[in-house]
C-alpha positions in Angstrom: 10.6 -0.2 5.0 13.0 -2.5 3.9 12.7 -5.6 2.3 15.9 -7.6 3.7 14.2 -10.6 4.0 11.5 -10.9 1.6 8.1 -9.6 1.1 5.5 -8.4 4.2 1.8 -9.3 3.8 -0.6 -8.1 5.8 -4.4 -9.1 6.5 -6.9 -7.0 6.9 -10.4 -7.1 7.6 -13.6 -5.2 6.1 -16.6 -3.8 7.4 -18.3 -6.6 6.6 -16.0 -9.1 8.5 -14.2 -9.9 5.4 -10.8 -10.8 5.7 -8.4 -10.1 2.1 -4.7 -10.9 2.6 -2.0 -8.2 0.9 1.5 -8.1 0.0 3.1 -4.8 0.7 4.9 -4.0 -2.2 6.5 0.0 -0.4 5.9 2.0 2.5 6.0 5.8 2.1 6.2 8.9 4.6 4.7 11.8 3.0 3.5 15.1 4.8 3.6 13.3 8.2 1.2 10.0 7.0 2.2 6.5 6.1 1.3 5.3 2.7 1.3 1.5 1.4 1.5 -0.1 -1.8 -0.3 -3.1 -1.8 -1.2 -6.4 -3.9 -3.6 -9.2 -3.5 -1.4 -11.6 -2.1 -0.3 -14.9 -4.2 -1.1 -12.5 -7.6 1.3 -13.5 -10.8 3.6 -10.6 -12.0 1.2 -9.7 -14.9 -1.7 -9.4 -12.1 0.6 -6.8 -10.3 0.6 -4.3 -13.1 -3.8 -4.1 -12.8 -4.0 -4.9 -9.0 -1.9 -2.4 -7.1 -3.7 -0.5 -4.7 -2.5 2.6 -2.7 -4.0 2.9 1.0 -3.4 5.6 3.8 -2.9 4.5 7.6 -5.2 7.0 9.9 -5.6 6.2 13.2 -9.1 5.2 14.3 -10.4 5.3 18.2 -6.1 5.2 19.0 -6.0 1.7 16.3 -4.5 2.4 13.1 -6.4 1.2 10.4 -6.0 1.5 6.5 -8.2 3.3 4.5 -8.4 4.6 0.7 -7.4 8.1 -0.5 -10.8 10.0 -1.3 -8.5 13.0 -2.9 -7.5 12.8 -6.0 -4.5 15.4 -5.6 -3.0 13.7 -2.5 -3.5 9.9 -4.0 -1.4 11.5 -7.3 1.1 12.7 -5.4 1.7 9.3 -3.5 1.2 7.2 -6.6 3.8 9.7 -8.4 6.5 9.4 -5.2 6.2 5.6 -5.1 6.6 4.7 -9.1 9.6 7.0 -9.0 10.8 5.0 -5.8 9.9 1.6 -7.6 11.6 2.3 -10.9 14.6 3.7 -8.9 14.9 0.3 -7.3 15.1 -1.3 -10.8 17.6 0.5 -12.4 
């Protein structure tokens, strides 16, 4: 996903009916899923560094829904494959 036009945010809602608004910082394709990067939306830039969360979209009675990575191996891989993408967007 592109960012032409500025940042996406997202909202999304928990099992308890709590709503939390994001910022999607990258989305990846890895091994057929979608990953996202994601900050608490209206976070400072020193806030980003502590609050970055990665999440996995599964699809859930045909919704998609976004959900944390319970294994360790496949969350590394992610995290590793979007700093590389991050820091290659810097440079």
């Amino acid at each position: 996903m592109e960012d032409q036009y500025g940042s996406d945010f997202i909202t999304i809602v928990d099992e308890d009916g709590t709503e939390y608004e994001l910022e999607v910082l990258r989305t990846l394709e890895y091994n057929g899923e979608t990953y996202m990067a994601v900050v608490p939306a209206g976070n400072s830039m020193e806030d980003l560094q502590l609050e970055v969360s990665i999440l996995k979209s599964v699809e859930e009675d045909g919704e998609p829904i976004l959900v944390t990575i319970d294994d360790d191996a496949e969350l590394e891989a992610v995290y590793d494959i979007l700093m590389d993408s991050l820091y290659e967007e810097e440079e």
